[in-house]
Backbone as CSV, one residue per row, in Angstrom:
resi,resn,N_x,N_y,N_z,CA_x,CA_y,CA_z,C_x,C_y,C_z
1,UNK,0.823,-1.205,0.000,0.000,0.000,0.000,0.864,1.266,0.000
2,UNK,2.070,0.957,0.646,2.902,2.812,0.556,3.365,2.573,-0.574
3,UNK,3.522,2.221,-1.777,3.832,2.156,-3.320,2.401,2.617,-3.805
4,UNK,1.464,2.250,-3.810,0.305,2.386,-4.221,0.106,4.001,-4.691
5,UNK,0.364,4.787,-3.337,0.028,6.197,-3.245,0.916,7.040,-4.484
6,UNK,2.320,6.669,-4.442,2.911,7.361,-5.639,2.695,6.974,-6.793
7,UNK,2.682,5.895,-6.984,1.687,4.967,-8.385,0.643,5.961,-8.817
8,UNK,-0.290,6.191,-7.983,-1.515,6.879,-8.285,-1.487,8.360,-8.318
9,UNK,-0.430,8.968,-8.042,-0.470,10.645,-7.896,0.543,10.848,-9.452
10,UNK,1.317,9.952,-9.344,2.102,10.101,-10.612,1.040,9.764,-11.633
11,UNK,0.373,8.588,-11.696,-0.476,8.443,-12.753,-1.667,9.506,-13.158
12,UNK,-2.143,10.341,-12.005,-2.896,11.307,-12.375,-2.137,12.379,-12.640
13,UNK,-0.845,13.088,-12.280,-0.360,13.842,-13.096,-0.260,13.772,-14.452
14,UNK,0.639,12.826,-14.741,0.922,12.458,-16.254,-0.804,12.385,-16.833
15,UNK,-1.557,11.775,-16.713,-2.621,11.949,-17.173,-3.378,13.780,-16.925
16,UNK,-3.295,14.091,-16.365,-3.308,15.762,-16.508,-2.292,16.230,-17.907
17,UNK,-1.731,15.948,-17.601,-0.366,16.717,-19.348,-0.857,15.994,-20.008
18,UNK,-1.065,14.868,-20.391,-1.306,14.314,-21.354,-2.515,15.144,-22.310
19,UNK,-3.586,14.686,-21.188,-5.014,16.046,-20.671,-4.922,17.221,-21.851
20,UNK,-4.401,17.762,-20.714,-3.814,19.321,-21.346,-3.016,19.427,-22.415
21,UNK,-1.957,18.781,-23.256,-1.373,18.396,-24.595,-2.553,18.413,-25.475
22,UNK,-3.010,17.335,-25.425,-4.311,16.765,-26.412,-5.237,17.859,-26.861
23,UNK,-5.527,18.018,-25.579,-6.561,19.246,-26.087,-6.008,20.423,-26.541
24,UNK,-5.085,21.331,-26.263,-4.209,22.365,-26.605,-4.465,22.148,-27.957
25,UNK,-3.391,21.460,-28.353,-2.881,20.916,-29.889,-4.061,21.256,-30.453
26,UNK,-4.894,20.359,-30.012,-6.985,20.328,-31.500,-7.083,21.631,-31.195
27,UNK,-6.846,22.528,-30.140,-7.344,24.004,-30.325,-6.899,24.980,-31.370
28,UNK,-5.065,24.685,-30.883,-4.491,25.225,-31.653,-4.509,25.058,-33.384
29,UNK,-4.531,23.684,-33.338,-4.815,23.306,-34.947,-6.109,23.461,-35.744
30,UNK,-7.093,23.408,-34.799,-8.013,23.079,-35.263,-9.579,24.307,-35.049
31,UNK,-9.655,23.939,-33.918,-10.961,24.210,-33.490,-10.826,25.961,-33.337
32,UNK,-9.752,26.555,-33.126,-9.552,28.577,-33.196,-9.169,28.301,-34.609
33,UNK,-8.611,27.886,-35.497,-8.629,28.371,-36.630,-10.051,28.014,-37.537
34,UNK,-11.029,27.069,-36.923,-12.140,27.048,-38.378,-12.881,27.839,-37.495
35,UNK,-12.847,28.353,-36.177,-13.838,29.168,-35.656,-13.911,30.678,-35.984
36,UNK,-12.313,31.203,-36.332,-11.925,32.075,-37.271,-12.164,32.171,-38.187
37,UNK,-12.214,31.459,-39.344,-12.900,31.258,-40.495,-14.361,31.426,-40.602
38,UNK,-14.623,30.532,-40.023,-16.362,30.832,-39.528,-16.866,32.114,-39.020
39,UNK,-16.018,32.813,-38.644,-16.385,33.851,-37.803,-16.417,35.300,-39.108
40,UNK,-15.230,35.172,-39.686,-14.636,36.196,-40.988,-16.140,35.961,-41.881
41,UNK,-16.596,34.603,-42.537,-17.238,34.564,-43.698,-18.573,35.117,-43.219
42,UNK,-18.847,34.695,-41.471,-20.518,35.301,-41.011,-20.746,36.763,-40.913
43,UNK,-19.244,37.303,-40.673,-19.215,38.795,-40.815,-19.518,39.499,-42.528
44,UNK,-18.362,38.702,-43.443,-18.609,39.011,-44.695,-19.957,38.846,-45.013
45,UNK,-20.901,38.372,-44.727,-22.213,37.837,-45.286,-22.522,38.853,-44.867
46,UNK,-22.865,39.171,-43.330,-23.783,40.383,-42.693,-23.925,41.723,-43.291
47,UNK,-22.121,41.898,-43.394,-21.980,43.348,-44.769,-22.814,43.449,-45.720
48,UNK,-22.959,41.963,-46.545,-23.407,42.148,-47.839,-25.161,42.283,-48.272
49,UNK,-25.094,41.408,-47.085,-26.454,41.412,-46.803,-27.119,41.853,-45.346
50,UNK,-27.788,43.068,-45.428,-28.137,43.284,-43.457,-29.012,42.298,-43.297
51,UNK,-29.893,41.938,-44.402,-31.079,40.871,-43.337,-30.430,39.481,-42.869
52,UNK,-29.030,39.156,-43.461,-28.917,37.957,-42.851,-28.659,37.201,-41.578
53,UNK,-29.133,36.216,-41.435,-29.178,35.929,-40.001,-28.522,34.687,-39.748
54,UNK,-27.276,35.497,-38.887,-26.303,34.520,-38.597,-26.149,33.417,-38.030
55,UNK,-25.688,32.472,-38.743,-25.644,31.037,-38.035,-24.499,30.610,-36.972
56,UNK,-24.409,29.296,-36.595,-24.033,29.141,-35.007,-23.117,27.375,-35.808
57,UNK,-21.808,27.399,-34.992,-21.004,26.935,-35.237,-20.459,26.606,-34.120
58,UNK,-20.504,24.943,-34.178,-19.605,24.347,-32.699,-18.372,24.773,-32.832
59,UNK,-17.534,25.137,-33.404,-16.130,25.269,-33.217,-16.385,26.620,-32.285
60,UNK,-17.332,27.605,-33.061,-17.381,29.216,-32.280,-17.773,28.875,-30.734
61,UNK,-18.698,28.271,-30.677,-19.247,27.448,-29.141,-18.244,26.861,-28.068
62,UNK,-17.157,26.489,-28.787,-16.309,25.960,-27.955,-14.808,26.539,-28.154
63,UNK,-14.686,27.765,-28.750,-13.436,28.280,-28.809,-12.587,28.790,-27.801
64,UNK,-13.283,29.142,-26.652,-12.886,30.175,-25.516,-12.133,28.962,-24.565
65,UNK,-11.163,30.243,-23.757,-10.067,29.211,-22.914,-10.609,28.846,-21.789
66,UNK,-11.989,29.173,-21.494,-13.077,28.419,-20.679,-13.362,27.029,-21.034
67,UNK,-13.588,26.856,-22.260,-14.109,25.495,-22.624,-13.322,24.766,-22.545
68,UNK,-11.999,25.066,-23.292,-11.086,24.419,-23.498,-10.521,23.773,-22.122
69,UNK,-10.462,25.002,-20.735,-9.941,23.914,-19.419,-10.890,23.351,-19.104
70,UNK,-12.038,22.996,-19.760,-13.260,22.061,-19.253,-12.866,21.004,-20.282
71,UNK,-12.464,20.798,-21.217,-12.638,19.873,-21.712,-11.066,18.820,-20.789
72,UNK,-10.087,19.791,-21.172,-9.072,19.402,-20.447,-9.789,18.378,-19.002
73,UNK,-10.289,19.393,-18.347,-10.563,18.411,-16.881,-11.494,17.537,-16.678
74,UNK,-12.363,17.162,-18.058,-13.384,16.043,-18.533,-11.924,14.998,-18.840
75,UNK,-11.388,14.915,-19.816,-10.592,14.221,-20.290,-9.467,13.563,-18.975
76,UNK,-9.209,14.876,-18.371,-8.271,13.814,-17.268,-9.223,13.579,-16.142
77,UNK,-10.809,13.394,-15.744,-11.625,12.837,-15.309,-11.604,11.411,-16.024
78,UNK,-11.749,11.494,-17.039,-12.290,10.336,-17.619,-10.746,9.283,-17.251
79,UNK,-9.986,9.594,-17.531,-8.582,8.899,-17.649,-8.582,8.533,-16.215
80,UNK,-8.748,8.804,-14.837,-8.702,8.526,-13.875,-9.873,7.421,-13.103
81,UNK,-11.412,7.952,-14.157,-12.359,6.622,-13.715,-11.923,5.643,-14.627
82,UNK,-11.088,5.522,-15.994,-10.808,4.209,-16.627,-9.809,3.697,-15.552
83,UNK,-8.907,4.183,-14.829,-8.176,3.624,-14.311,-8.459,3.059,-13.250
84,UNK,-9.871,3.270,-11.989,-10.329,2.932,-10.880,-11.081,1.659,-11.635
85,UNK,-11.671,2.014,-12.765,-12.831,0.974,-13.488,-12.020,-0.195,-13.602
86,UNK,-10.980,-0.088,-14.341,-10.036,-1.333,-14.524,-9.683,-2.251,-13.332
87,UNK,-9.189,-1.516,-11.883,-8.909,-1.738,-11.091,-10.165,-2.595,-10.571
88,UNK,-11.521,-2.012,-10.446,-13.082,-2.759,-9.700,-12.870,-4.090,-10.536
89,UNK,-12.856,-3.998,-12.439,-13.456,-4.592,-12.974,-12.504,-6.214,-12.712
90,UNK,-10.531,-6.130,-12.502,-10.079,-7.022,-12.403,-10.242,-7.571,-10.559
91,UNK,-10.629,-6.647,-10.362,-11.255,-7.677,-8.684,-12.739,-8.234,-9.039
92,UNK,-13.256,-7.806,-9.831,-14.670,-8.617,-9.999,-14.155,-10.174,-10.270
93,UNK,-13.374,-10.316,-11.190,-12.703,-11.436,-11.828,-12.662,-12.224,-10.919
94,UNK,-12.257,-11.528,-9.441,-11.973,-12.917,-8.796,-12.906,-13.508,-8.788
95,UNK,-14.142,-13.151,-8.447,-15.572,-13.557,-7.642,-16.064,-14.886,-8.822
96,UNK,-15.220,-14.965,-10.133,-15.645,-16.078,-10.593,-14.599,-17.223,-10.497
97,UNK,-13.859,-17.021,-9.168,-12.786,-18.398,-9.373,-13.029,-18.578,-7.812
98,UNK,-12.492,-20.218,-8.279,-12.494,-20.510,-6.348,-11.241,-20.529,-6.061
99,UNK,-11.063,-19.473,-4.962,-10.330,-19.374,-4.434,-9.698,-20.334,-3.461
100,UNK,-10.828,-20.688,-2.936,-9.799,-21.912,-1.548,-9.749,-23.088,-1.803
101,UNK,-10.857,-23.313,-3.313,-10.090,-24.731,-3.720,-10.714,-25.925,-2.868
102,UNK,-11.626,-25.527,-2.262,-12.286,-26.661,-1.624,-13.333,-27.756,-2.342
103,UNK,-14.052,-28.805,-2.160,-14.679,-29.325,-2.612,-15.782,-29.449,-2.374
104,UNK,-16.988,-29.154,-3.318,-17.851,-28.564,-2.843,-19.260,-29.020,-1.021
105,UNK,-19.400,-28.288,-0.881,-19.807,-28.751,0.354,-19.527,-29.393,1.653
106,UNK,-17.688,-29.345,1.402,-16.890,-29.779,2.360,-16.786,-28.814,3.426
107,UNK,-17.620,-29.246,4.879,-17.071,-28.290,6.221,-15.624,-28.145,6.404
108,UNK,-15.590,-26.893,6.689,-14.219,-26.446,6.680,-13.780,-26.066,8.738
109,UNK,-12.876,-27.013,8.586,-12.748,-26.903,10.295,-11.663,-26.326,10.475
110,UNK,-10.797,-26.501,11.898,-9.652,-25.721,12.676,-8.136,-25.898,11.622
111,UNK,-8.220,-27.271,11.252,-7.400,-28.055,10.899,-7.094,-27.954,9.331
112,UNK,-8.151,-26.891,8.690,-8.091,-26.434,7.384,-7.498,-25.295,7.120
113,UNK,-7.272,-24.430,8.277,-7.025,-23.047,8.494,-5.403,-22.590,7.182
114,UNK,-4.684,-23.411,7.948,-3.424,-23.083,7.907,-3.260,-23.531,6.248
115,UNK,-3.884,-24.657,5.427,-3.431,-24.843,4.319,-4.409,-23.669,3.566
116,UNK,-5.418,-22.779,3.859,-6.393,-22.089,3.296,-5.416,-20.687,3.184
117,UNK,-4.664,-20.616,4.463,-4.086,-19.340,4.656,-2.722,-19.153,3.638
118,UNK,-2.089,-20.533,3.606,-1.411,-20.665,2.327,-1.526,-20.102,1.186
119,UNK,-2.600,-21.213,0.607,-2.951,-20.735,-0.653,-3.664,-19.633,-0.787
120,UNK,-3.920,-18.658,-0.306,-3.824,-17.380,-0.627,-3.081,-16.483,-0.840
121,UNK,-1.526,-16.605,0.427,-0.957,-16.156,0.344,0.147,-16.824,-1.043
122,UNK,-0.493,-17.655,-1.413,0.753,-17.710,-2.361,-0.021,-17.405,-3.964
123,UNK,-1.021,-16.514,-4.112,-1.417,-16.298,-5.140,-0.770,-14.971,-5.447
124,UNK,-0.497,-14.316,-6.614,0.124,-12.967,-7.333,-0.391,-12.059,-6.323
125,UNK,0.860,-11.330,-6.050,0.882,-10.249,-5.306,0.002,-9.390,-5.477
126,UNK,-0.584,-8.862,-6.982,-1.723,-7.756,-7.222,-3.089,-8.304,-6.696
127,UNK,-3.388,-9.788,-7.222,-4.640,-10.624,-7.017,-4.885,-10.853,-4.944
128,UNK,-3.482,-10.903,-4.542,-3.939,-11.016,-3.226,-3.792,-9.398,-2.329
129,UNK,-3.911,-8.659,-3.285,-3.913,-7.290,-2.323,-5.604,-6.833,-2.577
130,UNK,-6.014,-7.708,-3.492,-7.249,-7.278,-3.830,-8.513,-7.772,-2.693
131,UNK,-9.533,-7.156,-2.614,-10.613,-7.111,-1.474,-10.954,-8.515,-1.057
132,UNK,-11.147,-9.448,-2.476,-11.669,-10.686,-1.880,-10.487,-11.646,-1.251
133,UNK,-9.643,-11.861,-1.296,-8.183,-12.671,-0.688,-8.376,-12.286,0.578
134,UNK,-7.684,-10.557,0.430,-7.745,-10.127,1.968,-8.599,-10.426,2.730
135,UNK,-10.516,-10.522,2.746,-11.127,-10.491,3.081,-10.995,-12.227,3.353
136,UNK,-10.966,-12.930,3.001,-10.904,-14.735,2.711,-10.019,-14.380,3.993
137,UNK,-8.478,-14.135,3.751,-7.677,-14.314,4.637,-7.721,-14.127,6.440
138,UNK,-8.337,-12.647,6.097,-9.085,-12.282,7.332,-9.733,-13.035,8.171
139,UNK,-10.779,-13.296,7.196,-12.065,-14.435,8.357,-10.993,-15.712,8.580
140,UNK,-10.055,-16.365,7.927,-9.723,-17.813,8.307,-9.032,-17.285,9.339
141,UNK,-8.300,-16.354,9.309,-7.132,-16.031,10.551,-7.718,-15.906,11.360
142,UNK,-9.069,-14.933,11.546,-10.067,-14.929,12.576,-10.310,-16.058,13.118
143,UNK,-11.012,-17.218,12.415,-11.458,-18.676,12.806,-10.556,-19.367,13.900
144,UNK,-8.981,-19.121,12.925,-7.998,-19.866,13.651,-7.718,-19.372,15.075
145,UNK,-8.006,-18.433,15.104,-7.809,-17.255,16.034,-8.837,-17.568,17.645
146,UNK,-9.937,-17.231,17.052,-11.085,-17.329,17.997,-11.922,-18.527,17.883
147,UNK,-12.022,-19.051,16.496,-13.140,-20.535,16.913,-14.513,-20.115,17.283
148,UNK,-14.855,-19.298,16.646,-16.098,-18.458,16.427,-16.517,-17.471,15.111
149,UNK,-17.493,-18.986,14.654,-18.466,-18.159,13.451,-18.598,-16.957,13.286
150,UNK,-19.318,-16.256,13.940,-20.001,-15.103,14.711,-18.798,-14.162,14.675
151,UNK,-17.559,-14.393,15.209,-16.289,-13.158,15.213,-15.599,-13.211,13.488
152,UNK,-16.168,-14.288,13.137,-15.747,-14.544,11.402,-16.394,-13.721,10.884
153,UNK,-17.938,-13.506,11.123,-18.486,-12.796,9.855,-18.352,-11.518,10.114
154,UNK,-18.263,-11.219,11.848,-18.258,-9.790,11.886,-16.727,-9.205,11.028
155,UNK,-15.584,-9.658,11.399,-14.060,-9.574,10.986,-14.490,-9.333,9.136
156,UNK,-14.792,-9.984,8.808,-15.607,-10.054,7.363,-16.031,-9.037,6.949
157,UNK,-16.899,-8.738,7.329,-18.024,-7.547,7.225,-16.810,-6.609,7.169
158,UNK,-16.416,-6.549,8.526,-15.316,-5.303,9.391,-14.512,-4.769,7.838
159,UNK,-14.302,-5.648,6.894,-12.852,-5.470,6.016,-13.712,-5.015,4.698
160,UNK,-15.159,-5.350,4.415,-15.428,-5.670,3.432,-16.060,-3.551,3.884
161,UNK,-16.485,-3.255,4.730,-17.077,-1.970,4.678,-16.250,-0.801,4.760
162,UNK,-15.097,-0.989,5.671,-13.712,-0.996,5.311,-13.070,-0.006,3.971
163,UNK,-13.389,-0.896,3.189,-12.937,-0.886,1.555,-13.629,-0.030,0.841
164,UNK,-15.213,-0.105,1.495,-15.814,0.398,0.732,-16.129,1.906,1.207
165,UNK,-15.603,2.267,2.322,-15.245,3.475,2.782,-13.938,4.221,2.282
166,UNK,-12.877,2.902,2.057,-11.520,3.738,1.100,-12.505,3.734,-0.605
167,UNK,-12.989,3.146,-1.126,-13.212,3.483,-2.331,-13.455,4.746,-2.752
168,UNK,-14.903,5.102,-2.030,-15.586,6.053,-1.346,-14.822,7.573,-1.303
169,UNK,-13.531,7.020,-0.629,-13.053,8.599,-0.200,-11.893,8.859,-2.065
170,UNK,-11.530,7.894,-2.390,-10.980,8.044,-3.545,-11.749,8.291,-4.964
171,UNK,-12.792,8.679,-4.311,-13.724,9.272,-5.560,-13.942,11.025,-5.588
172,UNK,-12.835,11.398,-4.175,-13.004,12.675,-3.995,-12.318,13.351,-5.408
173,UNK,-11.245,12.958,-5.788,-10.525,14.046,-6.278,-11.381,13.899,-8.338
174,UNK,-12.154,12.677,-8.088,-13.448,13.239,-9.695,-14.305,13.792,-9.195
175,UNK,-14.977,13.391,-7.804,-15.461,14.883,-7.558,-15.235,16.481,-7.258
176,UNK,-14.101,16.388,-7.255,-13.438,18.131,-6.944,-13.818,18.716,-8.713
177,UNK,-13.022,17.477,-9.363,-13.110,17.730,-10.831,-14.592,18.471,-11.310
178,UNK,-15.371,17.068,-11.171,-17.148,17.598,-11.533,-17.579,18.914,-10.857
179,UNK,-16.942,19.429,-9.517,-17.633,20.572,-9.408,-16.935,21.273,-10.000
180,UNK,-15.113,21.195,-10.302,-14.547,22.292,-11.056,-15.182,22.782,-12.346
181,UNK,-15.586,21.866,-12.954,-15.709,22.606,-14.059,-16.918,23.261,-14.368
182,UNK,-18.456,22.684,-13.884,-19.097,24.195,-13.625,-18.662,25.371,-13.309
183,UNK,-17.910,25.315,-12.249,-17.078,26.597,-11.689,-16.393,27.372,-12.863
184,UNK,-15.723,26.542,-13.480,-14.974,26.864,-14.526,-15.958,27.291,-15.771
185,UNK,-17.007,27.100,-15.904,-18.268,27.710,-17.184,-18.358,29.444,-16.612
186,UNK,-18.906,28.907,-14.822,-19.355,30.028,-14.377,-18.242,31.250,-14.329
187,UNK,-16.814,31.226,-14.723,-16.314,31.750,-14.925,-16.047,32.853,-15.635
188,UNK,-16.361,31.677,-16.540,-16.614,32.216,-18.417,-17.790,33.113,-18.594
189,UNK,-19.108,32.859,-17.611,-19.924,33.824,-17.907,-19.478,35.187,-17.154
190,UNK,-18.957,34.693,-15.846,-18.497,36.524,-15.473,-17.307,37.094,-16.162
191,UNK,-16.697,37.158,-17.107,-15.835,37.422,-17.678,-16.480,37.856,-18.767
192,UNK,-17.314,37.032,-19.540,-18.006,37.145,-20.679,-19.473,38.402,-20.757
193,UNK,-19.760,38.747,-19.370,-21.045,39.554,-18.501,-20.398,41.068,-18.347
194,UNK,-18.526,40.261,-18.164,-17.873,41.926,-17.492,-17.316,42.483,-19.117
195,UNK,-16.832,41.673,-19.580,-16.783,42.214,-21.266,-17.682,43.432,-21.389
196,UNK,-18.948,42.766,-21.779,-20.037,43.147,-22.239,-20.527,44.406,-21.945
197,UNK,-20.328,44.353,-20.677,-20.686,45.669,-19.923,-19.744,46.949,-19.972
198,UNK,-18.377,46.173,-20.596,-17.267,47.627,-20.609,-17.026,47.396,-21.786
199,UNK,-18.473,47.054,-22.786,-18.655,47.724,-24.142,-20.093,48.402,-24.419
200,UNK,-20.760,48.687,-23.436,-22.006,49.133,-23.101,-22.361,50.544,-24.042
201,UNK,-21.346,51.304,-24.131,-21.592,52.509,-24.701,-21.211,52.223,-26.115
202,UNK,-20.916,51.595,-26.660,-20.707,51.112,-28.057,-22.103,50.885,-28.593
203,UNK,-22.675,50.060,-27.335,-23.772,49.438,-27.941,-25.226,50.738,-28.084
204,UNK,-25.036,51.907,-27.226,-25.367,52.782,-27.043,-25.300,53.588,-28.072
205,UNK,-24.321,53.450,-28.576,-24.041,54.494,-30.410,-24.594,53.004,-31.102
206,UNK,-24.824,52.325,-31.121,-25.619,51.421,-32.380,-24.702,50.455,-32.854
207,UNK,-23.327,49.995,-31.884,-22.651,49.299,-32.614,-23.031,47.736,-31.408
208,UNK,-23.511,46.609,-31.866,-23.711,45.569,-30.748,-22.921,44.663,-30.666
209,UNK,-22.180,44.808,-32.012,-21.135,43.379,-32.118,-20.601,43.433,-31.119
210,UNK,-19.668,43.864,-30.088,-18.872,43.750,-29.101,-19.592,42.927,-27.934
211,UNK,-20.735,43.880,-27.497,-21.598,43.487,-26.824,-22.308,41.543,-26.715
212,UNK,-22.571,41.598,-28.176,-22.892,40.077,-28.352,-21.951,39.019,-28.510
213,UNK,-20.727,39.492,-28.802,-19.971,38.707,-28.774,-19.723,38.370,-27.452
214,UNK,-19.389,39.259,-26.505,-19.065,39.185,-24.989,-19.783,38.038,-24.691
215,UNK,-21.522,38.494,-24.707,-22.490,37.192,-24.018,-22.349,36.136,-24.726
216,UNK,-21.891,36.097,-25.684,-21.962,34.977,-26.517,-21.161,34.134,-25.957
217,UNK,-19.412,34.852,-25.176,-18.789,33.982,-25.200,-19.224,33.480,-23.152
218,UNK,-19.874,33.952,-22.377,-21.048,34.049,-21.019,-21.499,32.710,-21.208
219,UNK,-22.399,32.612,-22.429,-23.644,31.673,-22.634,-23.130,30.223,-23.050
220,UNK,-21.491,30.547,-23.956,-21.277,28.854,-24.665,-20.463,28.642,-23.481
221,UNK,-19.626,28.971,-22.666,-19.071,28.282,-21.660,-19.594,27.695,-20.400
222,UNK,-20.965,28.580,-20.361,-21.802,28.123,-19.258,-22.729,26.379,-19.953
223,UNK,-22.281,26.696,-21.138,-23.646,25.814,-21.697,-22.433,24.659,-21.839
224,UNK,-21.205,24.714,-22.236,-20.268,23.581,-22.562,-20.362,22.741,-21.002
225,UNK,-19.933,23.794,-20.281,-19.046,23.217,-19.098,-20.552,22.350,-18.057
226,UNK,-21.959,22.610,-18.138,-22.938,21.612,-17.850,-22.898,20.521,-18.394
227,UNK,-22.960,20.724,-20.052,-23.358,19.405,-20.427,-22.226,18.347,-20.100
228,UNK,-21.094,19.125,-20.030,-19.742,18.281,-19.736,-19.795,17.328,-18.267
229,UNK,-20.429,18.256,-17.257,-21.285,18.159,-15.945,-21.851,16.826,-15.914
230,UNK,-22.928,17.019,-16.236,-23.831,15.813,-17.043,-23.115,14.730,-17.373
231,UNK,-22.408,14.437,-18.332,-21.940,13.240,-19.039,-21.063,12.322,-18.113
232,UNK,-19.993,14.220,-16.936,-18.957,13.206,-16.477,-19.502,12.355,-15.221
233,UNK,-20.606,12.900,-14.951,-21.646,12.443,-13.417,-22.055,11.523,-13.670
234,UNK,-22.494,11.307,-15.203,-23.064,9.845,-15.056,-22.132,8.355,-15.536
235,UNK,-20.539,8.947,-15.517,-19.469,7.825,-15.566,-19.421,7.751,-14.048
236,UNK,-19.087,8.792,-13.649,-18.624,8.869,-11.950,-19.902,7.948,-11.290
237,UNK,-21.033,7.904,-11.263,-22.274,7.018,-10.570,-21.968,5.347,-11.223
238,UNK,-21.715,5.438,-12.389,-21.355,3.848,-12.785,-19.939,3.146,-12.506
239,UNK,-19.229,4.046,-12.352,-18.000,3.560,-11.264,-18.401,3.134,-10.143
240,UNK,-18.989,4.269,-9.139,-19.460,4.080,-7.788,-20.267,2.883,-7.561
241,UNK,-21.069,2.617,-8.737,-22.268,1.112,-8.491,-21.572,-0.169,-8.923
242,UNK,-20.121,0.376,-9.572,-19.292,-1.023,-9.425,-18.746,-1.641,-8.299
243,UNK,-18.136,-0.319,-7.476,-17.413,-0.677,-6.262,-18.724,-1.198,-5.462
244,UNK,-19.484,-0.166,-4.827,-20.777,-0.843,-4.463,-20.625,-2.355,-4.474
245,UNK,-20.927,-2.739,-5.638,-21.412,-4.262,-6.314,-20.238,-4.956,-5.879
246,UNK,-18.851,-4.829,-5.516,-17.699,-5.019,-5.412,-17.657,-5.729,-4.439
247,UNK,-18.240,-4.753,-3.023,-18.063,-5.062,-2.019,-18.778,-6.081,-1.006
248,UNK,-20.226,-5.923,-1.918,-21.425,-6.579,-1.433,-21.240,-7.850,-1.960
249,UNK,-20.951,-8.119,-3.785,-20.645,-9.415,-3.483,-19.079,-10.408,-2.848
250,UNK,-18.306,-9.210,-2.532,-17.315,-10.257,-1.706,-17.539,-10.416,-1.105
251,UNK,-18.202,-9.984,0.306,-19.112,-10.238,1.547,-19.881,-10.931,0.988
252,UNK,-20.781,-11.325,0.285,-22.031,-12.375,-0.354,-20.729,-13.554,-0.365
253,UNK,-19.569,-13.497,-1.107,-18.841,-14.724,-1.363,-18.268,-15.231,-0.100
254,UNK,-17.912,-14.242,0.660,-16.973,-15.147,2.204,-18.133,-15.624,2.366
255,UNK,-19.199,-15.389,2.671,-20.310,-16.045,3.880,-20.613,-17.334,2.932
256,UNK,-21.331,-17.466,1.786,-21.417,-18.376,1.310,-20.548,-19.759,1.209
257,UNK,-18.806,-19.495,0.793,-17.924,-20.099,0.548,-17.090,-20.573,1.609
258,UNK,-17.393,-19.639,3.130,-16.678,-20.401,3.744,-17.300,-20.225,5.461
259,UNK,-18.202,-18.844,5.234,-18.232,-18.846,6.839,-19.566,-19.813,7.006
260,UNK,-20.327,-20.178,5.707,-21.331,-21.239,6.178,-20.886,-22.546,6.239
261,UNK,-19.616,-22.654,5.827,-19.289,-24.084,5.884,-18.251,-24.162,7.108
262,UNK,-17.877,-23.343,7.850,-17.190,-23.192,8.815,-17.748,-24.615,9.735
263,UNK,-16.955,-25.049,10.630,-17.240,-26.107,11.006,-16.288,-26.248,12.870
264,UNK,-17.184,-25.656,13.807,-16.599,-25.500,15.551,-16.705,-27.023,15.930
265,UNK,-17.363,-27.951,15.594,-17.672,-29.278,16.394,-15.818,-30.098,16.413
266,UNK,-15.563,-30.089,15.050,-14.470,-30.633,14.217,-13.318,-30.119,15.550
267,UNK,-13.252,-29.243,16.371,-11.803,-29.076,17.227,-11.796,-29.670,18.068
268,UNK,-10.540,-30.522,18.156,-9.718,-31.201,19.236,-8.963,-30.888,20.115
């Protein structure tokens, strides 16, 4: 576990630059120069024609350096729940192998302890740091320990809620994210509100372009950085109902697999 922590702070950095690279680059290449373009030909039209009525262009919608650190902090959101997801999805794996290797419906007594505690410990270091081993390991050591069912399932339980309280707290830093980046829209509109307003007298002599452009750029960052809101909330809830599911059925698997077959009569 003290490897774990730099593993994971390094991996979300580098996934931040990466983040921030990716998106930069499509801005720079891409998305400010056809929004420029787009922007020159809707003006040329308006000249030529006053009645025309200007059209609306995702690149213009998403040009501002508002959107752009929203997309940034969607992207290294997302890169951080693939990486927790991976992590739930290869502990699910266990829940379809037997672990202790027993045969089925065989009571498991005092005298089983020590070869159970084995073979766990001698499975891959990643597979036995994972919830269901530990949790296996736990209750037998318990058994061997006390010789009571009852201190098994609680010890059980104890590890399995445990976990699901560290999961829990490691979902803080996609949630800092999800509220950042509303924050980060709402930004864009006071910036885009204070524009506007210290072009007020422009708009006063009859000139509005300044003016609309300002809100314009208020309205697409407020409107990017929700829907972004939206999309990343509902990865972040299907992570959370994995771990959930994680925890409940490894607790469903100790009790089934071993604390009902536990066996107090069997000691000598």
């Amino acid at each position: 576990m003290k490897k774990a922590f730099p593993a994971e702070f390094f991996y979300q950095l580098f996934a931040l630059l990466i983040a921030f690279i990716l998106v930069h680059a499509l801005y720079v290449t891409l998305v400010r120069p056809q929004a420029d373009i787009f922007l020159q030909q809707q003006a040329a039209e308006m000249q030529d024609n006053p009645d025309y009525v200007q059209q609306r262009s995702f690149y213009v919608v998403i040009k501002d350096y508002e959107q752009e650190s929203c997309f940034v902090l969607m992207l290294w959101a997302l890169a951080i729940l693939a990486c927790k997801g991976r992590a739930v999805y290869l502990q699910q794996k266990l829940l379809e192998q037997d672990l202790l290797g027993l045969p089925e419906n065989m009571p498991v007594g005092l005298e089983d302890t020590r070869g159970l505690s084995e073979r766990l410990q001698s499975l891959p270091a990643r597979a036995r740091e994972s919830l269901l081993p530990r949790t296996l390991l736990t209750a037998i050591e318990r058994f061997a320990a006390t010789r009571n069912v009852q201190d098994v399932s609680t010890a059980a339980r104890a590890v399995c809620e445990s976990e699901g309280e560290r999961l829990e707290s490691e979902l803080s830093i996609i949630r800092y994210i999800a509220w950042a980046i509303p924050s980060v829209g709402f930004i864009g509109t006071v910036r885009g509100i204070g524009d506007a307003l210290g072009q007020a007298h422009r708009a006063v002599e009859g000139d509005i372009t300044g003016v609309t452009a300002s809100l314009g750029v208020a309205f697409n960052s407020t409107f990017i950085a929700l829907v972004i809101s939206i999309v990343l909330m509902f990865f972040i809830h299907q992570l959370q109902l994995m771990q959930e599911r994680l925890v409940l059925d490894s607790e469903r698997y100790v009790d089934q697999w071993l604390v009902r077959r536990l066996k107090v009569q069997g000691v000598r």
